[in-house]
Structures are given as C-alpha cells and as structure tokens.
VMD Tcl script that builds the backbone (N, CA, C; Angstrom):
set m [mol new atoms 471]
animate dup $m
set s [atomselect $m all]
$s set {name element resname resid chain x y z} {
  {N N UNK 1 A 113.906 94.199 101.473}
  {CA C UNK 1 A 113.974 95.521 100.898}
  {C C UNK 1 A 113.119 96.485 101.723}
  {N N UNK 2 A 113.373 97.583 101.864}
  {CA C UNK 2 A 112.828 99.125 102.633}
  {C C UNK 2 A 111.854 99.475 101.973}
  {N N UNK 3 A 110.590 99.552 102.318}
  {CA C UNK 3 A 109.975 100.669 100.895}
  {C C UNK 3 A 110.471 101.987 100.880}
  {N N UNK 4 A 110.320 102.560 100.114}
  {CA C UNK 4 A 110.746 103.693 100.068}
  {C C UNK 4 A 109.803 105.030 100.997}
  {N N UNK 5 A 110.192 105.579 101.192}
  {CA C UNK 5 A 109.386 106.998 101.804}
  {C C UNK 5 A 108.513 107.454 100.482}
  {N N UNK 6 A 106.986 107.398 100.953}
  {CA C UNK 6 A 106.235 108.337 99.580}
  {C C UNK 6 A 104.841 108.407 100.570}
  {N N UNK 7 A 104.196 109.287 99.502}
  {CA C UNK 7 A 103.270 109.964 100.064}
  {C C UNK 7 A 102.158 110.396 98.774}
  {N N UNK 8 A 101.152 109.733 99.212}
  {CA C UNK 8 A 100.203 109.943 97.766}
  {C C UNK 8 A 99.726 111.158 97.495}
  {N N UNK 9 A 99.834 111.632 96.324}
  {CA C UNK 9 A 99.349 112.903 96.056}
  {C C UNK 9 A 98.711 112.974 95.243}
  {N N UNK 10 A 98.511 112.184 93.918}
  {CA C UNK 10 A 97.146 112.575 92.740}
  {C C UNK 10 A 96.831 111.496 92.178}
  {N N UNK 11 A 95.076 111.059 91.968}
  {CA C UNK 11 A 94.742 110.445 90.348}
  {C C UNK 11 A 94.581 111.415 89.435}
  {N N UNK 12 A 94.587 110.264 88.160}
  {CA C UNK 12 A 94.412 111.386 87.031}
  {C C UNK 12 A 93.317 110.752 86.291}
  {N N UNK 13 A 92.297 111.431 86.003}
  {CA C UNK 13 A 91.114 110.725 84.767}
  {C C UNK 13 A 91.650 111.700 83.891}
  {N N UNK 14 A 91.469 111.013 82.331}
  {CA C UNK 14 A 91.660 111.891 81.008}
  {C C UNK 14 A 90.295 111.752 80.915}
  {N N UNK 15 A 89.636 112.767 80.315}
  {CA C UNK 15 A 87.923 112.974 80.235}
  {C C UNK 15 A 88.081 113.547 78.884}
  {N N UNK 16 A 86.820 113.504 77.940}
  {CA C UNK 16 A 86.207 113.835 76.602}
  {C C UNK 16 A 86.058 115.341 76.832}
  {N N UNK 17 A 85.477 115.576 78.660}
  {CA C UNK 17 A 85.411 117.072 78.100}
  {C C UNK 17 A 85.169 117.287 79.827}
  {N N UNK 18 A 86.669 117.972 79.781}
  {CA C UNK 18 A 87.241 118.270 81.058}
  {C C UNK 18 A 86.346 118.906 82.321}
  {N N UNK 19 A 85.738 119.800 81.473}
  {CA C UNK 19 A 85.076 120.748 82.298}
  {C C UNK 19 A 83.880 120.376 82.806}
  {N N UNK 20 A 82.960 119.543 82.215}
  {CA C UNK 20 A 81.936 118.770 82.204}
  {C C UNK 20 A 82.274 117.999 83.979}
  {N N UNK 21 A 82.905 117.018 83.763}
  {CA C UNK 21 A 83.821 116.319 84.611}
  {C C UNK 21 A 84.149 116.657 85.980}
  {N N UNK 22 A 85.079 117.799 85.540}
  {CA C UNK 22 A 85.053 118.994 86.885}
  {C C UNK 22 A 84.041 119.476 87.775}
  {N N UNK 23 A 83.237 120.027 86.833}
  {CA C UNK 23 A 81.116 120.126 87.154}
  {C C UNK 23 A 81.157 118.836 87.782}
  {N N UNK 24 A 80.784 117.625 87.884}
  {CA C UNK 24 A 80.399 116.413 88.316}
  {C C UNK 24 A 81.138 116.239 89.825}
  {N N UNK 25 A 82.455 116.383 89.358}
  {CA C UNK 25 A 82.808 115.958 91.013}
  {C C UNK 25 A 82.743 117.209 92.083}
  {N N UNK 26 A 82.654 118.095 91.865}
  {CA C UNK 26 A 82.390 119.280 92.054}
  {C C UNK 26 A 81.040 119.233 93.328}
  {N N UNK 27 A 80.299 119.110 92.043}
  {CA C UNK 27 A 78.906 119.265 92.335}
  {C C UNK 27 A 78.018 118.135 92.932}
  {N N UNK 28 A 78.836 116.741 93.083}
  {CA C UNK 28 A 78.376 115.600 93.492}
  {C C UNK 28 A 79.308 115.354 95.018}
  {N N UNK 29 A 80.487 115.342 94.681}
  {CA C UNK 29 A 81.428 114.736 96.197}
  {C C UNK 29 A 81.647 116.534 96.404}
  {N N UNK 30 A 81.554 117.275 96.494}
  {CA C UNK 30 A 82.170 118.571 97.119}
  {C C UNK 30 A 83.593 118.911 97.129}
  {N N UNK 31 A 84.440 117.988 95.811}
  {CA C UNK 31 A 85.642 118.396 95.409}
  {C C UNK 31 A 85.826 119.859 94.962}
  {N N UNK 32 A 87.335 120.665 95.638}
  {CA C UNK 32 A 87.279 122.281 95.536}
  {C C UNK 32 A 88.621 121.872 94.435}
  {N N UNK 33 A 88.201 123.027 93.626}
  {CA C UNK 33 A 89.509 123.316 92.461}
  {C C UNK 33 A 90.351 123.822 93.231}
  {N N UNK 34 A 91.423 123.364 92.625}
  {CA C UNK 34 A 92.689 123.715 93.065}
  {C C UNK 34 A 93.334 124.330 92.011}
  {N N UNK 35 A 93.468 125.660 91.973}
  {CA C UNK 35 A 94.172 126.813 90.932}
  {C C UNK 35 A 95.580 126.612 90.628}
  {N N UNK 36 A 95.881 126.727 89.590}
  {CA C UNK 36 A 95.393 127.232 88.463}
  {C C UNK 36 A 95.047 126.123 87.571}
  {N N UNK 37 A 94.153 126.799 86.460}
  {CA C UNK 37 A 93.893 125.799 85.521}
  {C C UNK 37 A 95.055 125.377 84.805}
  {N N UNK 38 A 94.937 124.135 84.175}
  {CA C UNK 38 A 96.195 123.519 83.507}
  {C C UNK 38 A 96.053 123.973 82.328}
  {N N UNK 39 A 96.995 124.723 81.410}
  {CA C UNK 39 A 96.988 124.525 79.520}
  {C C UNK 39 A 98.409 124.159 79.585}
  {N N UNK 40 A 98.606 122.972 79.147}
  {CA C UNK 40 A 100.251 122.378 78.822}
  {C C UNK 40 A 100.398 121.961 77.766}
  {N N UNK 41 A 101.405 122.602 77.473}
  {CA C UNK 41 A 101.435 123.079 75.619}
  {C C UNK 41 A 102.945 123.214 75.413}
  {N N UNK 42 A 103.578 121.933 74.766}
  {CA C UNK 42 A 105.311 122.690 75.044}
  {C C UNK 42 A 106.350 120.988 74.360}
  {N N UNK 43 A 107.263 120.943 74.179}
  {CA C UNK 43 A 108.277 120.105 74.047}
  {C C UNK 43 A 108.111 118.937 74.960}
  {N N UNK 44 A 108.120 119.931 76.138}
  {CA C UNK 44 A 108.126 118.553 77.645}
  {C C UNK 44 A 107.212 118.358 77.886}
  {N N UNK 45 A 106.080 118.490 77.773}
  {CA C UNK 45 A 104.622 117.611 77.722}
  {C C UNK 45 A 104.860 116.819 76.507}
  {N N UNK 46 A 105.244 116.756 75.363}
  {CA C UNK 46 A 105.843 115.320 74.187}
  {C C UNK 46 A 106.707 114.614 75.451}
  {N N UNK 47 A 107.398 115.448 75.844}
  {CA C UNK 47 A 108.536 114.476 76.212}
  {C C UNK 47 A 107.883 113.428 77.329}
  {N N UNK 48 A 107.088 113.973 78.445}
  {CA C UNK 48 A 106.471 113.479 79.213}
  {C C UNK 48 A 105.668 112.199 79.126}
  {N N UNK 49 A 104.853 112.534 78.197}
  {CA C UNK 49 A 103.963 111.741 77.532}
  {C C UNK 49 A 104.120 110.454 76.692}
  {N N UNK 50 A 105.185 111.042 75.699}
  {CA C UNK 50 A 105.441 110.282 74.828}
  {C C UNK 50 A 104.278 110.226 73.318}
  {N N UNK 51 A 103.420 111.734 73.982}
  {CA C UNK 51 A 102.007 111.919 72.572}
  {C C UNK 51 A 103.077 112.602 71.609}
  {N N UNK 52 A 103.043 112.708 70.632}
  {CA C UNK 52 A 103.512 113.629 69.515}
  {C C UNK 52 A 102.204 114.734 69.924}
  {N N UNK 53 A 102.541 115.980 69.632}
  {CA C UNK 53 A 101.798 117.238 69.536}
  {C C UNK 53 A 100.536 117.469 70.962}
  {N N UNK 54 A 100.986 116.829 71.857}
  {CA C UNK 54 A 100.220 116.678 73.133}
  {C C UNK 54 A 100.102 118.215 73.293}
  {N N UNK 55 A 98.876 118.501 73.717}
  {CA C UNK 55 A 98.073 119.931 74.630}
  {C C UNK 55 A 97.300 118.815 75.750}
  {N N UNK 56 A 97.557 119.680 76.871}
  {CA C UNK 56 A 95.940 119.049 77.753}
  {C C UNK 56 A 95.785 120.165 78.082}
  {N N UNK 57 A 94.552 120.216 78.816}
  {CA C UNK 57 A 93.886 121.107 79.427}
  {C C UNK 57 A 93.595 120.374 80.464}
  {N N UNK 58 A 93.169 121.277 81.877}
  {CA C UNK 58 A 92.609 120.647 83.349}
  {C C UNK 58 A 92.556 121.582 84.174}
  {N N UNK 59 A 92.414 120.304 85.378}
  {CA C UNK 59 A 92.745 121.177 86.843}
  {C C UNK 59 A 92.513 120.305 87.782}
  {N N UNK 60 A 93.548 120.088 88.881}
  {CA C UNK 60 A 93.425 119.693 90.392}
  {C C UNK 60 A 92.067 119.569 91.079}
  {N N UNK 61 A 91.626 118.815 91.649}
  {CA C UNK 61 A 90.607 119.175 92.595}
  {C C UNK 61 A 90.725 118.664 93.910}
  {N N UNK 62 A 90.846 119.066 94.709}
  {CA C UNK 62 A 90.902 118.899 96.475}
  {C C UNK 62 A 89.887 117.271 96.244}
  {N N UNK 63 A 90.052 116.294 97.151}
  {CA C UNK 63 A 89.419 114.916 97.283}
  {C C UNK 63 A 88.672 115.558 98.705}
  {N N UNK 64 A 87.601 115.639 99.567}
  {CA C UNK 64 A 86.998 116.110 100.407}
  {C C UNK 64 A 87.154 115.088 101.498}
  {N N UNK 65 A 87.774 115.395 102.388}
  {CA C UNK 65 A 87.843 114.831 103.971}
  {C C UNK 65 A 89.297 114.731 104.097}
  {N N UNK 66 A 90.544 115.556 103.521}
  {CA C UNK 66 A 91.679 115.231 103.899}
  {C C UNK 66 A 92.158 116.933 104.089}
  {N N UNK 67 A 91.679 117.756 103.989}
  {CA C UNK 67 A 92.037 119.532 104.121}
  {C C UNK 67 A 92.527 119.849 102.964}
  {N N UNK 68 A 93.762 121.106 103.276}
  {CA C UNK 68 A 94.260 121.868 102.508}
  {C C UNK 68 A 95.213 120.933 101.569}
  {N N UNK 69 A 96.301 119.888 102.568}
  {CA C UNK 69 A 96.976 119.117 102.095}
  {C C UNK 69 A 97.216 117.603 101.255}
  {N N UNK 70 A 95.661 117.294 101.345}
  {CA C UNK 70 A 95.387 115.475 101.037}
  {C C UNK 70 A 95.259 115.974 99.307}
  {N N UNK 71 A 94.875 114.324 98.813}
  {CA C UNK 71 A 95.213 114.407 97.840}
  {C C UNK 71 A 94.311 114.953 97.162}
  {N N UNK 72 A 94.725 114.952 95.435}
  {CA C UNK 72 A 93.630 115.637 94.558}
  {C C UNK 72 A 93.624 115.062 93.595}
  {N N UNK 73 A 92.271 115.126 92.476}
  {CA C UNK 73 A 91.747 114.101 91.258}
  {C C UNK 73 A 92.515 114.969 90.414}
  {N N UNK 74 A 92.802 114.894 89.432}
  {CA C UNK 74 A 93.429 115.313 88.539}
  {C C UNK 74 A 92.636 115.390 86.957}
  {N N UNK 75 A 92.114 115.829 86.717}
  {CA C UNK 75 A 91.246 115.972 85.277}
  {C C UNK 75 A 91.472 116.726 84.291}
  {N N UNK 76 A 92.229 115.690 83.623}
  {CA C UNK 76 A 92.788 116.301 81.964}
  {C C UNK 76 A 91.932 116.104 80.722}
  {N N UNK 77 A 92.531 117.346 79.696}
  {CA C UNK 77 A 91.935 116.589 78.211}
  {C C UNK 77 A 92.924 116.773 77.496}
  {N N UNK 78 A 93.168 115.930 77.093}
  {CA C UNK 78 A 93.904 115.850 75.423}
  {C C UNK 78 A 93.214 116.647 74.641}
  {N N UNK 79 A 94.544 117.074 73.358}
  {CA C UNK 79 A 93.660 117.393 72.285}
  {C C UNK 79 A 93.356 116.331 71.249}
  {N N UNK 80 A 93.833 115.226 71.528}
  {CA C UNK 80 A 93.592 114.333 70.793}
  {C C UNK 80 A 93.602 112.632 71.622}
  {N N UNK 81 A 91.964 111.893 71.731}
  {CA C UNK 81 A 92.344 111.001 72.628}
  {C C UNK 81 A 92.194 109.472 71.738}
  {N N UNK 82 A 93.069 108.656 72.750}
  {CA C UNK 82 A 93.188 107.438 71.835}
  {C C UNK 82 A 92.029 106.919 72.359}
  {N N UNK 83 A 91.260 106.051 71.159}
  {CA C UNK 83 A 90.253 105.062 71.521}
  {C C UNK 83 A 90.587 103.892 72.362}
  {N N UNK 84 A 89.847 103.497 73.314}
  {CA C UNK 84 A 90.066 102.292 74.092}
  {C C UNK 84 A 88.640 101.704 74.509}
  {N N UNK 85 A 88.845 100.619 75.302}
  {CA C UNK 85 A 87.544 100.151 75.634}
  {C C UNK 85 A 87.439 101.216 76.969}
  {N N UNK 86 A 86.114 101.109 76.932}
  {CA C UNK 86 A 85.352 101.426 78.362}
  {C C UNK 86 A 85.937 101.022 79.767}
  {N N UNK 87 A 86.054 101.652 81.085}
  {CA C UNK 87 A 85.938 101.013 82.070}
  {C C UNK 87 A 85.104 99.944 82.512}
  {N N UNK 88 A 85.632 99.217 83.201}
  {CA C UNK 88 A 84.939 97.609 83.506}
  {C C UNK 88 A 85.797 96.734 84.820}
  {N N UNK 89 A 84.344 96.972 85.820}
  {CA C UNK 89 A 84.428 96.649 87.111}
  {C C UNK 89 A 85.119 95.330 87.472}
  {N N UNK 90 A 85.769 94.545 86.411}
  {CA C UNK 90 A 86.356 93.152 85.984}
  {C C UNK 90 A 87.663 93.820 85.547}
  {N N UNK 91 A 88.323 94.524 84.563}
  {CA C UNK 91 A 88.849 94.720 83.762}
  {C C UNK 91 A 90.296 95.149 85.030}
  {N N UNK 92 A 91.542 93.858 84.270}
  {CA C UNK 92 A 92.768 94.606 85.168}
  {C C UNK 92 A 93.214 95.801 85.149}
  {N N UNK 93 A 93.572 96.464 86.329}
  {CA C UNK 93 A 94.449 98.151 86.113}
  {C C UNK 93 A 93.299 98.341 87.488}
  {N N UNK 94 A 93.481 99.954 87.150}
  {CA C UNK 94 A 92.971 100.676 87.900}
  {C C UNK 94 A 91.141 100.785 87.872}
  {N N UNK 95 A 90.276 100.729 88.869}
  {CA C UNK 95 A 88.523 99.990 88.342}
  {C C UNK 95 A 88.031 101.228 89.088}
  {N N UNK 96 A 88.327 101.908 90.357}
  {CA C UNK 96 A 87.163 102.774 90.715}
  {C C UNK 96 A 87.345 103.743 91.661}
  {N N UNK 97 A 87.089 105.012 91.871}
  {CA C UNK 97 A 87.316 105.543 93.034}
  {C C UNK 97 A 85.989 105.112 94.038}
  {N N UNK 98 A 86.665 105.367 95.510}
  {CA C UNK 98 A 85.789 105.380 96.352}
  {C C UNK 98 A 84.960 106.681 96.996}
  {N N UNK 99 A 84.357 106.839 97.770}
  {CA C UNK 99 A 83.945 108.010 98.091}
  {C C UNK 99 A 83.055 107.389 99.346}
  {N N UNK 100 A 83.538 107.901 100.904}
  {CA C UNK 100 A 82.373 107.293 102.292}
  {C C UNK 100 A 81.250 108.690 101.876}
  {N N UNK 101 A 80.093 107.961 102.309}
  {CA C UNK 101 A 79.139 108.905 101.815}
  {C C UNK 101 A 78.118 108.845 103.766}
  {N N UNK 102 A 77.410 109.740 103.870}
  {CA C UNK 102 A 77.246 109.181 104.673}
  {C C UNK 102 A 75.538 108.924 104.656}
  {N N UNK 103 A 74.989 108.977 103.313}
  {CA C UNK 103 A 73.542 108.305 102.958}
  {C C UNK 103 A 73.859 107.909 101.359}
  {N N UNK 104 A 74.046 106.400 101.458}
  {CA C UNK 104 A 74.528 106.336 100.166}
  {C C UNK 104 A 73.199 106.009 99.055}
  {N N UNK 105 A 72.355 105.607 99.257}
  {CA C UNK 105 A 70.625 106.254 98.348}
  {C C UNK 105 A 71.102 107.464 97.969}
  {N N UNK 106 A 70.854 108.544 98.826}
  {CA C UNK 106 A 71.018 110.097 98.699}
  {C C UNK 106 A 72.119 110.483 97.452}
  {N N UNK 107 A 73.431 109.954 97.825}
  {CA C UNK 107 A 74.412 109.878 96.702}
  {C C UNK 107 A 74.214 109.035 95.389}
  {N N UNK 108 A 73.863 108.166 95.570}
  {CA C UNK 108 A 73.391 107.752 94.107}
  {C C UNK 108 A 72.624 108.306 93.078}
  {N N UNK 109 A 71.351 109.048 93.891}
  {CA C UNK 109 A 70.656 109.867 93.600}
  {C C UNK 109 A 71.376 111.270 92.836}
  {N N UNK 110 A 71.652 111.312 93.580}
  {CA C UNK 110 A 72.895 113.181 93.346}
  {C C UNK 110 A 74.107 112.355 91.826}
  {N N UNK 111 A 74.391 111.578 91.920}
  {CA C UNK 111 A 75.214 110.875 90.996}
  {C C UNK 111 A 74.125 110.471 89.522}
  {N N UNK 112 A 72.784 110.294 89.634}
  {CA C UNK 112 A 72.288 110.268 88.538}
  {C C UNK 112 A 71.541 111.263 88.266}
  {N N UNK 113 A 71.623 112.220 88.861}
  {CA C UNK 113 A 70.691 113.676 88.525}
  {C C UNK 113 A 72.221 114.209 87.582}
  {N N UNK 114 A 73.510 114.035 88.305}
  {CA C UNK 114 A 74.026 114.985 87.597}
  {C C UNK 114 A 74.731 114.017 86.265}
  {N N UNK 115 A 74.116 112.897 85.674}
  {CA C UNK 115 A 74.886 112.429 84.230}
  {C C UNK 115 A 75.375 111.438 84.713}
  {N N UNK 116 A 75.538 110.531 85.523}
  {CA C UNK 116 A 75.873 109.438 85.943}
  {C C UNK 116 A 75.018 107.930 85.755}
  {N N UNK 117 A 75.408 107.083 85.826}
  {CA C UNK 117 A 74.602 105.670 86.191}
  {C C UNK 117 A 74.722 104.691 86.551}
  {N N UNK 118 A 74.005 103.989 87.636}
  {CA C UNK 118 A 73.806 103.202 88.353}
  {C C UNK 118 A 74.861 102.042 87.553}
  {N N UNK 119 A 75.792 101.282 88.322}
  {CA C UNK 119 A 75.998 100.062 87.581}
  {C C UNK 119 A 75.821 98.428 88.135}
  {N N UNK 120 A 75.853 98.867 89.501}
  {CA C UNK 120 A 75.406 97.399 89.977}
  {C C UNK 120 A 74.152 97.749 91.325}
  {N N UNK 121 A 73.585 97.038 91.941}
  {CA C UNK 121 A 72.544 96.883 92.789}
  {C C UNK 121 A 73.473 97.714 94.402}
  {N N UNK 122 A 72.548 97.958 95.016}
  {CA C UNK 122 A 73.022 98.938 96.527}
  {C C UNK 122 A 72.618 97.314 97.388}
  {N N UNK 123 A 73.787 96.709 97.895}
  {CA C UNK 123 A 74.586 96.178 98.777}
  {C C UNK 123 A 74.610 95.961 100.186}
  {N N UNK 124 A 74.088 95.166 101.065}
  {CA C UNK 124 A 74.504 95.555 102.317}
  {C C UNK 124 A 75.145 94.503 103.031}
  {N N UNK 125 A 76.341 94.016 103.381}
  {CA C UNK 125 A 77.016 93.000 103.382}
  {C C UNK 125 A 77.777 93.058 104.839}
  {N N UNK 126 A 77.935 92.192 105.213}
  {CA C UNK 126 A 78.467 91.646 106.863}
  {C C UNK 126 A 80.178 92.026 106.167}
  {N N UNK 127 A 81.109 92.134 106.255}
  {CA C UNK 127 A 82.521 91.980 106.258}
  {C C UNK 127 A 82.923 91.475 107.903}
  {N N UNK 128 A 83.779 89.759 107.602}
  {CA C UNK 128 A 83.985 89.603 109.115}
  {C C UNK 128 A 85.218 90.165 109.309}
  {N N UNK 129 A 85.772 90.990 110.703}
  {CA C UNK 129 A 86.048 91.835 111.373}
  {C C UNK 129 A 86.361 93.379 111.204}
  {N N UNK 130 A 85.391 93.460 110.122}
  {CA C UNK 130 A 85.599 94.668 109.994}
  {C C UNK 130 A 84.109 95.401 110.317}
  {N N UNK 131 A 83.176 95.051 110.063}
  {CA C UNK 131 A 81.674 95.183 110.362}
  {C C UNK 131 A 80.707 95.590 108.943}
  {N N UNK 132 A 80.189 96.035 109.075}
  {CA C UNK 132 A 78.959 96.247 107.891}
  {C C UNK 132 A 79.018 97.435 107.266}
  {N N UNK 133 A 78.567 96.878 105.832}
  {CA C UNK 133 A 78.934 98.173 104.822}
  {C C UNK 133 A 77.555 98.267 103.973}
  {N N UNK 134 A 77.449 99.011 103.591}
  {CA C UNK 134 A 76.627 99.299 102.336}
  {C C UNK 134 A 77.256 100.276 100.918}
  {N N UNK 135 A 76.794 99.513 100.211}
  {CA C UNK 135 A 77.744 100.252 98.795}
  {C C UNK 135 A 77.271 100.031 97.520}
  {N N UNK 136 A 77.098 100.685 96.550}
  {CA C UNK 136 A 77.052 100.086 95.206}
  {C C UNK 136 A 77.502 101.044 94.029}
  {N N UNK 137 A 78.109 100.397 93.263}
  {CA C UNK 137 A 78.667 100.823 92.116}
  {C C UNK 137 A 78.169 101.605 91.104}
  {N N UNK 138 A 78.440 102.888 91.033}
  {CA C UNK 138 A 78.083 103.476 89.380}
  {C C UNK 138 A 79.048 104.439 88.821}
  {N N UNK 139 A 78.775 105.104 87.954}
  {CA C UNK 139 A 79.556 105.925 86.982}
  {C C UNK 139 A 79.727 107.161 86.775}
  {N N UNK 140 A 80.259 108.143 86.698}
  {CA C UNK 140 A 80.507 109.692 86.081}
  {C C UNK 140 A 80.228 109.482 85.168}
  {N N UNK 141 A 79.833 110.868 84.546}
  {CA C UNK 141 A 79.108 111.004 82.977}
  {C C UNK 141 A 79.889 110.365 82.112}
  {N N UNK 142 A 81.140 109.891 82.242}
  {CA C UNK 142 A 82.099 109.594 81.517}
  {C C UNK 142 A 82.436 108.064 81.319}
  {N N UNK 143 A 81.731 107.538 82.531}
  {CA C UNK 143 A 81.876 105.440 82.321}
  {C C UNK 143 A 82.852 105.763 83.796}
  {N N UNK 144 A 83.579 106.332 84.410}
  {CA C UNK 144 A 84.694 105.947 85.071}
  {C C UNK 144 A 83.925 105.611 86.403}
  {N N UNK 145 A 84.219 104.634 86.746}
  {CA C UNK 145 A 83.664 103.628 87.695}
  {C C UNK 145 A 83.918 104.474 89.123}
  {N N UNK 146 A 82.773 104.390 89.976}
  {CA C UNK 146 A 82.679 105.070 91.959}
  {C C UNK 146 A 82.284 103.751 92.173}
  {N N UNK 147 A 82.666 103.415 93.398}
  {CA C UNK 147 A 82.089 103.029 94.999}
  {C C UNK 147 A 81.434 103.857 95.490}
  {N N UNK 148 A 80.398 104.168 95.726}
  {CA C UNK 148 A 79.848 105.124 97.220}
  {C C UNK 148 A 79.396 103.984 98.357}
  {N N UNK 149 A 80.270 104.307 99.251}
  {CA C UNK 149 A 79.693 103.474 100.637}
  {C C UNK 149 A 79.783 103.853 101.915}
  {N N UNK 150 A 79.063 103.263 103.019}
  {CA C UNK 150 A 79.076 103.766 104.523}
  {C C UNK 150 A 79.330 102.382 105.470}
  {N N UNK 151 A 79.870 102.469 106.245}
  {CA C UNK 151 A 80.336 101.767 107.246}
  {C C UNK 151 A 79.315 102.250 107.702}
  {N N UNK 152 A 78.443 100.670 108.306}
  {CA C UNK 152 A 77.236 101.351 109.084}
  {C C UNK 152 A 77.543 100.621 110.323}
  {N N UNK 153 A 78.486 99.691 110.309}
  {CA C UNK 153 A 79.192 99.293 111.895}
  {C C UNK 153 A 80.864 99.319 111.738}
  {N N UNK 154 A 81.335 100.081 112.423}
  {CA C UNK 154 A 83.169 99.370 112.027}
  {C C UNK 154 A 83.581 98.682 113.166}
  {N N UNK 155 A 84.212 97.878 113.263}
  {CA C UNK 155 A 84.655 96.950 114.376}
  {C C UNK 155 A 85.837 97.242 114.480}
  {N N UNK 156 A 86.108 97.439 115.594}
  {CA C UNK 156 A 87.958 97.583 115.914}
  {C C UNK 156 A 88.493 96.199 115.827}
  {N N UNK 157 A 89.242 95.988 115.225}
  {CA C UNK 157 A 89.869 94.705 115.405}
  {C C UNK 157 A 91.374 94.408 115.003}
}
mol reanalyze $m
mol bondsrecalc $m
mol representation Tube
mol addrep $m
C-alpha cells in the first residue's frame, strides 16, 4: 500500500482554562498566536464532535522553529469537560510534547516559575548512533506532559 500524501498541521490540548494555557506556552517555548481567536458555537461543532451543546473557545499557536508555515498547538475549552484520568508518562495514546531547548536546567526552570512541574529527574544518556541527549520530563499548569531536551552530540549516521 502507498501512504497517502499528508502533511502535519495541528495538536490539540482541551485545557480547564484556555487562556491560562495560552499564557504558558507563550511565555515558556515562544509560541506566537495565530489569529483569530476561536468561539465555535453552532450545529456543526455537535456535529463534529459528537458533544450535545458543544461551545469551545481557543486559539492556534505557531510551534517555534518551523516559520510562518509549520505546525501549531491548538488550545481549546469546552463549555463543558468530561472527567478523565490525568496524563501519565505510561498511559497508552498520546504522552508528551517535545520541545529542543537549548539549556534545558534554564527551561525547566522557566517551566516551573510559570505553573508547571518537574516530573521525572534531568537525564543525560548515550543513545547508540545517534549521540547524547539530555532531557527530563515535566508538566504545564495543566498535567499535560513536555520533554525538554538538547542533543549535546548528534552523530550522523
């Protein structure tokens, strides 16, 4: 089989409180809004969804190191959200964005000043042929799981 022709264009986090959220990646990775804000309010957001009486609210944000055209986070709110468990660095589906940082202390730091927290220990690990990384795991104000890491050797291979 062919894969098909595609081209990635968005995640989406649903957040408690959109704007909050927005502030965070904003103000931590140097993600730029991408206009206009979302209010979707209508028949075909039910239909979409499959929520009865669905509103979200949001907005796009530029992912930083791809320009005008790369992709963007996507940060919605419901007006009404279903309970679930927490994110969990184990848990099948989708577990974390990444982000190359290029002092990842520094970013962790900037990640718990602005409502974030640490979730596992900072890392510095051989990968064979690819070279050495440093990285460790924590959270947006919200639980949703980052990588911050740096290739501190890459190996062509």
């Amino acid at each position: 089989m062919t894969p098909l022709q595609a081209r990635y264009v968005h995640t989406n986090l649903v957040a408690r409180d959109w704007l909050r959220l927005v502030e965070f990646y904003v103000q931590v990775f140097g993600c730029q809004p991408v206009p206009p804000e979302r209010h979707l309010e209508d028949h075909w957001v039910e239909q979409a969804t499959g929520v009865p009486g669905a509103v979200i609210n949001g907005m796009h944000l530029r992912l930083p190191g791809y320009g005008d055209s790369g992709p963007t986070l996507e940060i919605f709110q419901y007006n009404y959200l279903q309970a679930g468990e927490s994110p969990a660095i184990n848990r099948p589906g989708l577990t974390h964005l990444a982000f190359a940082m290029e002092d990842v202390p520094a970013a962790l730091a900037a990640v718990l000043a602005a409502g974030g927290r640490q979730v596992g220990e900072l890392v510095h690990v051989h990968v064979e042929g690819a070279g050495r990384l440093a990285f460790v795991y924590a959270s947006d104000p919200e639980g949703n799981l980052l990588e911050l890491q740096k290739w501190e050797q890459h190996l062509d291979g």
